[in-house]
PATITOR-393779 format. One record per residue (C-alpha): residue in three letters; x, y, z. Coordinates in steps of 0.02 Angstrom, whole numbers. Example, Ala and Ser with C-alpha at 12.3 -4.5 7.8 and 13.67 -1.06 7.14 Angstrom:
<pts>
<pt code="ALA" xx="615" yy="-225" zz="390"/>
<pt code="SER" xx="684" yy="-53" zz="357"/>
</pts>
This chain:
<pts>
<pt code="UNK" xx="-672" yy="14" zz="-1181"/>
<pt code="UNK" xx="-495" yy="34" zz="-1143"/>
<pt code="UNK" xx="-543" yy="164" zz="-984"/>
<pt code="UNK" xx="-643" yy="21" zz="-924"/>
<pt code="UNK" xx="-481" yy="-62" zz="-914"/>
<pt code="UNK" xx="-392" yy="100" zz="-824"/>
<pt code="UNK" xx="-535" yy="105" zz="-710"/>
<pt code="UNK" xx="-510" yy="-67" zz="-633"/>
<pt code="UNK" xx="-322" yy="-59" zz="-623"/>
<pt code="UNK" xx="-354" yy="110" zz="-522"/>
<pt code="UNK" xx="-469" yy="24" zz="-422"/>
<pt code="UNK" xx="-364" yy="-128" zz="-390"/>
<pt code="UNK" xx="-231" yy="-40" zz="-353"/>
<pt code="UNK" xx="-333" yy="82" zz="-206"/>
<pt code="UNK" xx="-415" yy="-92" zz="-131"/>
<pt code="UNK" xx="-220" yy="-153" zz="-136"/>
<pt code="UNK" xx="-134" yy="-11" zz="-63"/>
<pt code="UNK" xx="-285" yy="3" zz="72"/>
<pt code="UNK" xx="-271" yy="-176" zz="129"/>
<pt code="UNK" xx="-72" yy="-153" zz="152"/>
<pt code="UNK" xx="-136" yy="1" zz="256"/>
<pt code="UNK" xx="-266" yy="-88" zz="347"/>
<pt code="UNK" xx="-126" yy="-242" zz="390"/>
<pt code="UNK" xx="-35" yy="-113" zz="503"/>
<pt code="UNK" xx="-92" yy="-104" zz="673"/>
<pt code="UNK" xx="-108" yy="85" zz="687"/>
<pt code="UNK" xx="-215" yy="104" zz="524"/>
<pt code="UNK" xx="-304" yy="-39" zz="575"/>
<pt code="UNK" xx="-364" yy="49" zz="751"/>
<pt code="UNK" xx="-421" yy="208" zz="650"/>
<pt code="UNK" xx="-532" yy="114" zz="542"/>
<pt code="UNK" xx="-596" yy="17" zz="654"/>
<pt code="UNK" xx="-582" yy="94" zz="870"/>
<pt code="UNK" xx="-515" yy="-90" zz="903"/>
<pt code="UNK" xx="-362" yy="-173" zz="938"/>
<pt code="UNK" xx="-266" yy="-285" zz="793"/>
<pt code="UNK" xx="-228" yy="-447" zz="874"/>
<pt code="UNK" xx="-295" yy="-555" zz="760"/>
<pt code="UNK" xx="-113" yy="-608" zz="674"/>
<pt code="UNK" xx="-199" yy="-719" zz="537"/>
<pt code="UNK" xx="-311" yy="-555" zz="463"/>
<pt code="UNK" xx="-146" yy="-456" zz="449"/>
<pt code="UNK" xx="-81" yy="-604" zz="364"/>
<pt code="UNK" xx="-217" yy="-622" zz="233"/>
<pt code="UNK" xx="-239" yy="-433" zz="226"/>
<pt code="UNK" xx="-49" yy="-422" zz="180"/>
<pt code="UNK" xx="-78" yy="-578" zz="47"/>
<pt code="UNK" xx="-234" yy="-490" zz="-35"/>
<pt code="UNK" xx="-162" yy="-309" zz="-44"/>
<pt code="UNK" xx="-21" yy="-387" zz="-114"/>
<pt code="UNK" xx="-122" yy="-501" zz="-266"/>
<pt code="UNK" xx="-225" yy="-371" zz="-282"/>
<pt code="UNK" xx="-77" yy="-232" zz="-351"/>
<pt code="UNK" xx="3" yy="-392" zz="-440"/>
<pt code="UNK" xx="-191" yy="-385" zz="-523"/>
<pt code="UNK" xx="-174" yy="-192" zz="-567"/>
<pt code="UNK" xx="-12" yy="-223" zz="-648"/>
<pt code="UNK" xx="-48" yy="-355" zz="-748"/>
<pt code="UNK" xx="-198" yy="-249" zz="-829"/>
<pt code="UNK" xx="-108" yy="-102" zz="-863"/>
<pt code="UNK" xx="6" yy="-225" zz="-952"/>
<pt code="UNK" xx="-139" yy="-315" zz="-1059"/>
<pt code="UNK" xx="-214" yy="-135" zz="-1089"/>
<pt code="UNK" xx="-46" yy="-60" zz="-1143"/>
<pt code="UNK" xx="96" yy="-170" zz="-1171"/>
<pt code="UNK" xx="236" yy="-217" zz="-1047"/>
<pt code="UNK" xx="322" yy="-40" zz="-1142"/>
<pt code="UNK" xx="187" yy="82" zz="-1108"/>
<pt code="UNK" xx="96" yy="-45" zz="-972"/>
<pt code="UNK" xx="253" yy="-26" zz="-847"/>
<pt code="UNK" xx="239" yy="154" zz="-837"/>
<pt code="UNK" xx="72" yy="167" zz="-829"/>
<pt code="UNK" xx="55" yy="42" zz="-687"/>
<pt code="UNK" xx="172" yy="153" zz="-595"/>
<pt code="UNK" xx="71" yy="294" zz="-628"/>
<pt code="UNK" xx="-105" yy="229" zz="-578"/>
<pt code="UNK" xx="0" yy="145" zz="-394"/>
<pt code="UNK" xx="57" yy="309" zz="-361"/>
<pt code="UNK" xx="-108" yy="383" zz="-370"/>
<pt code="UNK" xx="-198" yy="256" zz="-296"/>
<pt code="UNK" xx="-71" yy="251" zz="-151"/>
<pt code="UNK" xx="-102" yy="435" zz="-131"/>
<pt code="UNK" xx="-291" yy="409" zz="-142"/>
<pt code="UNK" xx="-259" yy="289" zz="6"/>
<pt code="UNK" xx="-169" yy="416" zz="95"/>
<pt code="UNK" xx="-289" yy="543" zz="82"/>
<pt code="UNK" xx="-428" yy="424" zz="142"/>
<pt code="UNK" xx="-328" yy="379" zz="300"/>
<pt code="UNK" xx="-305" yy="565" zz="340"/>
<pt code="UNK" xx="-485" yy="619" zz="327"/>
<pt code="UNK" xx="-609" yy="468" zz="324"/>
<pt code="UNK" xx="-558" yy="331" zz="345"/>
<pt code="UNK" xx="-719" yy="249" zz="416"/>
<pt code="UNK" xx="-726" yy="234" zz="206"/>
<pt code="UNK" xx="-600" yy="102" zz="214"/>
<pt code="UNK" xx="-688" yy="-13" zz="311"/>
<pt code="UNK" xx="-780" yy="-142" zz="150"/>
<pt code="UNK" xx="-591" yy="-202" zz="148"/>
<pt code="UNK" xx="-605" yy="-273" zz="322"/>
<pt code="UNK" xx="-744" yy="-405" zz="272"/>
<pt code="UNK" xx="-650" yy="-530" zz="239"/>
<pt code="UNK" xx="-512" yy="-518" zz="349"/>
<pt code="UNK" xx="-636" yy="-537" zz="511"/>
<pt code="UNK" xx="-719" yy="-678" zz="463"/>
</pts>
């Protein structure tokens, strides 16, 4: 039960990271071949990436402790920021589910 628990901070932290990508205009034209001018997606993009890390954190802390939970959180944003990374470098058409919201 307790990788249940990793598994959801990971992916947290990966829909976090990617929506702080996706609030920056450049990432946003490589996900999507169109131009970011819509000020009040970035916005909410920046506010959900940002809830959504807070999220990850706060389960590695109830799965761990704040001790053990603090490194650990670091741990799984590193990797997840690197999984981001990765994604924006070679496809990151994949990123696109995070938009939903944002363009409606």
């Amino acid at each position: 039960m307790t990788a249940a628990w990793l598994c959801l901070a990971s992916l947290l932290a990966v829909a976090g990271f990617g929506a702080l990508a996706l609030a920056m205009p450049r990432h946003w034209n490589e996900v999507t071949d169109a131009a970011c001018d819509v000020v009040p997606a970035r916005r909410l993009l920046h506010a959900s990436g940002a809830a959504l890390i807070t999220v990850s954190v706060c389960v590695c802390w109830w799965r761990d402790g704040p001790a053990f939970g603090s490194v650990l959180a670091l741990l799984v944003a590193t990797a997840a920021a690197a999984a981001v990374a990765q994604l924006l470098a070679w496809r990151p058409h994949w990123l696109r589910p995070l938009l939903a919201g944002a363009l409606r």
